[in-house]
N, C-alpha and C positions, 0 to 999 in steps of 0.2 A: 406470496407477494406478487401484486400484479405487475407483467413487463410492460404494459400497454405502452408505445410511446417510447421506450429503449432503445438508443440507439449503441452500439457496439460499432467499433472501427477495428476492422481486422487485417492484421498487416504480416503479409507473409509472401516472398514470390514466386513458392513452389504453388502452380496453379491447382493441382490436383485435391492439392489439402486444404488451399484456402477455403476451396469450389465443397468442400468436405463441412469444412467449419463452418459455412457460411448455412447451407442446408441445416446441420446439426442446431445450428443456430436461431435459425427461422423458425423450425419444429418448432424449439419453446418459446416463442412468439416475439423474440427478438428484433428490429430492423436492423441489417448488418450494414454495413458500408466495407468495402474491400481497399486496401492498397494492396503493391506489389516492390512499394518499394521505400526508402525512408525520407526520399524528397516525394511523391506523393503522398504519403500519408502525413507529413507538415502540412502542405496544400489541404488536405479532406480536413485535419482538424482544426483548421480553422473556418473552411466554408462550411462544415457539416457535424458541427460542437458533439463528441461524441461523449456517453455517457460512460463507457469502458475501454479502453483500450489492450488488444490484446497483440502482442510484439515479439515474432520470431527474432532470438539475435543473431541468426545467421543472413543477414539482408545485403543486397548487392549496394555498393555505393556509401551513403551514411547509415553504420551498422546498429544493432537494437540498443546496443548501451547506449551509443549517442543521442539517437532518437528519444530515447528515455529520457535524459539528459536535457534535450531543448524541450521537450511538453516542458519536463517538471519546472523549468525557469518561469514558465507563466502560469500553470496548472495545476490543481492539484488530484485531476481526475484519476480513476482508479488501473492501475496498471498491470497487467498480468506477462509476465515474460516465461518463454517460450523456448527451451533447449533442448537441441538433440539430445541429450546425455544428461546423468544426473551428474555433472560432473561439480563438485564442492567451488572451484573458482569463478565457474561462469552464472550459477547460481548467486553466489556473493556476489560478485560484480553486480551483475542485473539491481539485486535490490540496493546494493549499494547507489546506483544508477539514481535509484529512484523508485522502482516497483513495487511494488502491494506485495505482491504473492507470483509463486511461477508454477509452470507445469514442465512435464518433461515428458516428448514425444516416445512414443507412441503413447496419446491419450483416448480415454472415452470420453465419448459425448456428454456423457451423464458427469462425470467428472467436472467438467469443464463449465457444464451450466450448474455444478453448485458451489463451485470456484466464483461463479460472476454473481450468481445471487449472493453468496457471503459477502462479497466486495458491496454490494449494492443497499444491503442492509444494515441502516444507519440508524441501531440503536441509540437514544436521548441517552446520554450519561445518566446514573442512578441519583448523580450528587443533586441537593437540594435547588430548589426553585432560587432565582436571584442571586446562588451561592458565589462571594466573590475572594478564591482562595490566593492566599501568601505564601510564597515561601522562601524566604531571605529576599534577592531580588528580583524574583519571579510574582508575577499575577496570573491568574486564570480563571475566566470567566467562562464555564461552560455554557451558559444560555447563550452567551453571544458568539459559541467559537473561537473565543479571543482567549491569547496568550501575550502577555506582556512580560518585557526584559527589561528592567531600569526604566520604565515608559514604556517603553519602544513596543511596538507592535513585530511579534514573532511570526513568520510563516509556515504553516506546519501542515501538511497533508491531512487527510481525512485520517489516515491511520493513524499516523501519530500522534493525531490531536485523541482520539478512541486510545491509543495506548496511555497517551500522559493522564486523561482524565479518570483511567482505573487505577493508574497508583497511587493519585489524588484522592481516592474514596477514601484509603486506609493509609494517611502517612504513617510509615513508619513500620507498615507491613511489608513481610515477605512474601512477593509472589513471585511462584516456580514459572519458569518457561511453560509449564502445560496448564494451569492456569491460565497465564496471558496470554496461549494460542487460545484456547478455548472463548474468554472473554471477551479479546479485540477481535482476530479472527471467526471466532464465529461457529468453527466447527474442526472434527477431529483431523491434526495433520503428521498424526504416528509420530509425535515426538521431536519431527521438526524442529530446533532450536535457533535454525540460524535465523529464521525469521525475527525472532524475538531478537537475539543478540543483533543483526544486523539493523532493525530499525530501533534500538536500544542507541546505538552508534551514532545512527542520523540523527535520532531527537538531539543527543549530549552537543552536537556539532551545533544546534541551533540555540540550544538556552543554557550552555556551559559556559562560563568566562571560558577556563580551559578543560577543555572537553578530555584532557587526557587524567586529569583529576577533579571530578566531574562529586560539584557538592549536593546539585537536585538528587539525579537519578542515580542510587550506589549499589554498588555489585558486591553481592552476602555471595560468597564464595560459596559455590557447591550448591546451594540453594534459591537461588535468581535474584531479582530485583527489586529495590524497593524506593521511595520520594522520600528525603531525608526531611523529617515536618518543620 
């Protein structure tokens, strides 16, 4: 995939490893833009529209969750968060927040840029030309991106629109968490589930009446998820 023209915003205020990332970065022919903090890096994306975002949540001042938090109010650009530790809460929070996908220092290079090429590559959903699908009060129009609620236009991330419109191919099928890493994500993440379960979470929050008994997207116990048709 070509980067020609990619811009990445990398926000991080330990200098040594921005100054790491941003090199690492460049190599694969990246344009990086740096912050060093979460009121600069408001300021950069909005004078310098980045095509990825990548966001340590240990940040002086307003922290990565928040940050996360104000892109995603106007954005839906692709987000990658950033912790020292694998630690299960701060991972959740993060994508809770908002993020795509995370990494957990100490990372590789190589890592990292097939983290941002996964985010970047925006397979056409497989569903049919024109196809304009129902299901109870839900619309979705993949050719145009569009999600509709009783009319209403739904906001949905790149990913979550890429996860809604795989469970859309097959109503009524069961797809396991490594399946829909593999599908929406893109590539292998050793079984990773929160990912799936947590932006499972955010979709229901968006096109659930009530998201805590959630009639689109239903949880087959023990076996992952599936669009009730």
């Amino acid at each position: 995939m070509s980067v020609v023209g990619t811009r990445i915003l990398a926000v991080e205020d330990d200098e040594r490893i921005r100054a790491a990332v941003r090199m690492a970065l460049e190599d694969e022919g990246w344009s990086v833009v740096e912050a060093d903090s979460g009121e600069q890096a408001t300021t950069l994306f909005e004078t310098h529209p980045p095509d990825v975002v990548l966001i340590d949540i240990m940040l002086p001042g307003i922290d990565g969750f928040e940050l996360c938090r104000t892109l995603r109010r106007t954005s839906d650009v692709p987000i990658i968060m950033v912790t020292a530790r694998n630690d299960t809460h701060d991972v959740v929070a993060g994508l809770e927040a908002g993020a795509d996908d995370y990494l957990t220092k100490p990372f590789a290079p190589k890592e990292l840029s097939a983290r941002i090429r996964a985010l970047l590559r925006r397979i056409r959903p497989s569903l049919p030309a024109h196809a304009r699908l129902t299901f109870g009060d839900l619309e979705l129009i993949p050719e145009e991106a569009l999600v509709l609620r009783k009319g209403e236009d739904v906001h949905l991330t790149k990913t979550e629109f890429r996860l809604l419109c795989e469970l859309a191919e097959n109503p009524g099928k069961v797809f396991s968490r490594e399946t829909l890493l593999d599908k929406v994500w893109g590539y292998d993440y050793f079984g990773d589930g929160r990912l799936v379960d947590v932006h499972v979470r955010r979709l229901r929050t968006k096109i659930e009446v009530d998201p805590a008994q959630p009639r689109h997207v239903v949880t087959v116990r023990g076996l992952g998820y599936r669009l009730h048709p």
